[in-house]
BAPANU-929682 format. One record per residue (C-alpha): residue number from 1; x, y, z. Coordinates in Angstrom, 1 decimal. Each point is the difference from the previous one (the first is absolute). Layout:
BEGIN
+-----+--------+--------+--------+
|   n |     px |     py |     pz |
+-----+--------+--------+--------+
| NUM |      X |      Y |      Z |
...
+-----+--------+--------+--------+
//
This chain:
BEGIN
+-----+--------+--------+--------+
|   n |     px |     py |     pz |
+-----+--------+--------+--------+
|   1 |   50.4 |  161.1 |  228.4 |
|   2 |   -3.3 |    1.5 |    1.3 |
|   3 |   -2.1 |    2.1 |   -1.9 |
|   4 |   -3.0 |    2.3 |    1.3 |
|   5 |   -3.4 |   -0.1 |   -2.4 |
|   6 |   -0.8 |    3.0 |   -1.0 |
|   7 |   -3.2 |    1.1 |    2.6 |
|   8 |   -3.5 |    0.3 |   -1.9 |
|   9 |   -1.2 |    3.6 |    0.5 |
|  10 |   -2.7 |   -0.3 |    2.7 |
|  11 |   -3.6 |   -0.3 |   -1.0 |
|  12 |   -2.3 |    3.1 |   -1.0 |
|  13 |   -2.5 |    0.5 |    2.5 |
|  14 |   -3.4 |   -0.8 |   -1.7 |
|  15 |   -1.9 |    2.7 |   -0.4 |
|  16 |   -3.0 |   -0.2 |    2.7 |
|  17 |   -3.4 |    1.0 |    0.1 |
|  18 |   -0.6 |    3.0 |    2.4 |
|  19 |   -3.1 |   -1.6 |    2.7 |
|  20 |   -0.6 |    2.4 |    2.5 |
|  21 |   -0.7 |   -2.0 |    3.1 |
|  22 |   -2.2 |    1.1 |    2.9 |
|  23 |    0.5 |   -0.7 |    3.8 |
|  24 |   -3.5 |   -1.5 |    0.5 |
|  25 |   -1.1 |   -3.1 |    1.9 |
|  26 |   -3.2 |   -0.7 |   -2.9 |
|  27 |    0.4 |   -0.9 |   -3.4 |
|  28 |   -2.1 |    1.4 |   -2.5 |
|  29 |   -2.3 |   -2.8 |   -1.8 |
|  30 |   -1.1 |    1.6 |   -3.2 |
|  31 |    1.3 |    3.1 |   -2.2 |
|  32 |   -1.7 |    2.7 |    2.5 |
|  33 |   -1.6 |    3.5 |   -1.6 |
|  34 |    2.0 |    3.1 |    0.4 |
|  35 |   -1.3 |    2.2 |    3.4 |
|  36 |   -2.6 |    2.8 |   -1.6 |
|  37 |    2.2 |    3.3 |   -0.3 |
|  38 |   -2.6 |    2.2 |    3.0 |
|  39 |    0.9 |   -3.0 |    2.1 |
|  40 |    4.1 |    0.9 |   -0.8 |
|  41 |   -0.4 |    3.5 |    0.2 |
|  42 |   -2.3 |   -0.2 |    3.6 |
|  43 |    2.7 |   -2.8 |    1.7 |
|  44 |    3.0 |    2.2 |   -1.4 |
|  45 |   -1.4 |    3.7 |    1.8 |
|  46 |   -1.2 |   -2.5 |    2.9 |
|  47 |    4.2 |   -1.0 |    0.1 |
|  48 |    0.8 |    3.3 |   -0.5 |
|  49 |    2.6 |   -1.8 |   -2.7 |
|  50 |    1.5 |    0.9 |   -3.5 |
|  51 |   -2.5 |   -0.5 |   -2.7 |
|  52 |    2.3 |   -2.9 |   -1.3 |
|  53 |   -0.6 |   -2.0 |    3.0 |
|  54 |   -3.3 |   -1.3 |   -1.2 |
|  55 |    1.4 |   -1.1 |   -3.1 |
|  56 |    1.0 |   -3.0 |    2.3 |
|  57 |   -3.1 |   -0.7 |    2.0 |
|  58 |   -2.2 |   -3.1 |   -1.0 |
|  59 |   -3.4 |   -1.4 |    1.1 |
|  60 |    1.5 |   -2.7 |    2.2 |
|  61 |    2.6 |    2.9 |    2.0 |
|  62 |   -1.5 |   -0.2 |    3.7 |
|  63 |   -0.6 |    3.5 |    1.2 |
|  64 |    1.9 |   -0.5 |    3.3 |
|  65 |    2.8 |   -2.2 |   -0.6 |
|  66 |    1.0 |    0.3 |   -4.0 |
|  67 |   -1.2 |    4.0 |   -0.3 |
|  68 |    1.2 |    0.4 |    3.6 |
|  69 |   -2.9 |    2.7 |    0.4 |
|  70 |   -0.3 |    1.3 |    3.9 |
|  71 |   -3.3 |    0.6 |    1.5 |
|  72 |   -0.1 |    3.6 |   -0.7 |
|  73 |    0.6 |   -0.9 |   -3.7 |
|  74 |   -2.7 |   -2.5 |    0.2 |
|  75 |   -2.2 |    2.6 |    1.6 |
|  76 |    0.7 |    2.1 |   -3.2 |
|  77 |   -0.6 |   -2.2 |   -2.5 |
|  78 |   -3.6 |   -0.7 |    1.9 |
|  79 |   -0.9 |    4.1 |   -0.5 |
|  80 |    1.4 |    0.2 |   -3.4 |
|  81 |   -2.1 |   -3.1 |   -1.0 |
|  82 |   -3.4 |    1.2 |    1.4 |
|  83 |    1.0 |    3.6 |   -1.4 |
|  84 |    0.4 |   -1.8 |   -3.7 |
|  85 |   -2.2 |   -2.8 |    0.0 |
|  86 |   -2.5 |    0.9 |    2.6 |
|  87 |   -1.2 |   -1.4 |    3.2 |
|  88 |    0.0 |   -3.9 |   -1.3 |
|  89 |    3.9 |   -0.2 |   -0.4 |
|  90 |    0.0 |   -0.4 |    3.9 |
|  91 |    3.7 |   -0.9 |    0.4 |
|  92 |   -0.2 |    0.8 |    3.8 |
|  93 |   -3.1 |   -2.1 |    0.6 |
|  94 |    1.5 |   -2.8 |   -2.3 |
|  95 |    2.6 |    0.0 |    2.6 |
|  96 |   -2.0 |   -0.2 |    3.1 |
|  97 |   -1.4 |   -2.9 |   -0.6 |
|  98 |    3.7 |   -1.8 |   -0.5 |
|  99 |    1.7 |   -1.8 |    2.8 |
| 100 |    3.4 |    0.6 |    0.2 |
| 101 |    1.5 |   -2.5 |   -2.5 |
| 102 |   -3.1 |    1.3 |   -3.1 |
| 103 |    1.6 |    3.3 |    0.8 |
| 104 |    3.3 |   -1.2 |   -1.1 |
| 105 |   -0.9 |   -2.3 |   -2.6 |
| 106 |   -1.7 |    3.4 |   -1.8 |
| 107 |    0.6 |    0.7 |   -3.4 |
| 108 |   -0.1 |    2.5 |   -2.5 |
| 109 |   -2.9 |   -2.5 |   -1.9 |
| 110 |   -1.6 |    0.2 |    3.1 |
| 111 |   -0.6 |    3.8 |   -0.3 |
| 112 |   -0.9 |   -0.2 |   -3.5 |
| 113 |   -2.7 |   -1.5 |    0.8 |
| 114 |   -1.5 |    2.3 |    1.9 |
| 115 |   -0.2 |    2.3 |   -2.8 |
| 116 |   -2.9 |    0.6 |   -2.5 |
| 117 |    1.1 |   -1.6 |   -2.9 |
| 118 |   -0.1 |    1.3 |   -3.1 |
| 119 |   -3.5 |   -0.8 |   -1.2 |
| 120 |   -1.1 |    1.5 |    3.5 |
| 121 |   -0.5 |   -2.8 |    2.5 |
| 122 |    1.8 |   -0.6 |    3.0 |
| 123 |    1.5 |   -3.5 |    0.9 |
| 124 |   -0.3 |    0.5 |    3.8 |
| 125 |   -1.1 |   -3.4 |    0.8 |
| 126 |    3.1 |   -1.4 |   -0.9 |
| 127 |    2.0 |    1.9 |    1.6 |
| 128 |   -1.5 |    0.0 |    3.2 |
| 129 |   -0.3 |   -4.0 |    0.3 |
| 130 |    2.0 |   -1.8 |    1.7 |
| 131 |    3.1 |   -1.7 |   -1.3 |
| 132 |    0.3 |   -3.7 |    0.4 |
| 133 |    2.9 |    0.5 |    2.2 |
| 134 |   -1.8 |    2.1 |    2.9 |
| 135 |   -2.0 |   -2.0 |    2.6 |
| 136 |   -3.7 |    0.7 |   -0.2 |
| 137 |   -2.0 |    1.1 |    2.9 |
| 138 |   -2.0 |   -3.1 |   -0.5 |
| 139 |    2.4 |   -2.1 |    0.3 |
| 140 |    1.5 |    1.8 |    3.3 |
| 141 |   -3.3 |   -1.3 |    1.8 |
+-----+--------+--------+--------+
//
């Protein structure tokens, strides 16, 4: 005569660790700083979004494609830069001097520095070289 076995109750799930995953083509190298709160507050009234939507935004979210901001909301965040940090936070001449892929590749990090930082000095230079994945005019010739 057959006789069934008595089925095990299935498995408990595990309990898993929440990991909040962003759609992002780079990978962040090291534990990267919070963006400074007038940075937040600017790129949120730029977006015209929520005030929780900054909670999300980090240095390494491109402006174009991860913030998906437009041209007029770029245009916006250039005035509201120059109006808070005066005329050396230059988002708009930052830009000019990008071809088209440095304009997509631009981050929020990339705007930081810009701004003075705190102890009062601007970190222009930085921003405004070129990355080692644009073609130099030097090496066009």
């Amino acid at each position: 005569m057959f006789r069934a076995r008595p089925v095990p109750p299935f498995p408990r799930p595990r309990a898993v660790e929440q990991v909040e995953y962003r759609m992002t083509d780079r990978e962040p190298i090291a534990p990267v700083p919070p963006v400074r709160p007038a940075v937040l507050a600017l790129l949120t009234e730029a977006a015209q979004a929520p005030p929780e939507w900054g909670l999300a935004v980090t240095p390494q979210d491109r402006l174009d494609g991860d913030l998906l901001l437009d041209e007029v909301e770029l245009t916006t965040l250039d005035c509201l830069l120059r109006e808070r940090f005066g005329p050396a936070a230059d988002l708009g001449a930052l830009r000019a001097g990008l071809d088209l892929a440095g304009l997509e590749a631009l981050t929020v990090a990339d705007v930081e520095r810009l701004l003075p930082a705190p102890d009062g000095h601007t970190e222009v230079a930085r921003a405004t070289e070129p990355r080692a994945t644009e073609p130099r005019v030097e090496d066009a010739r």
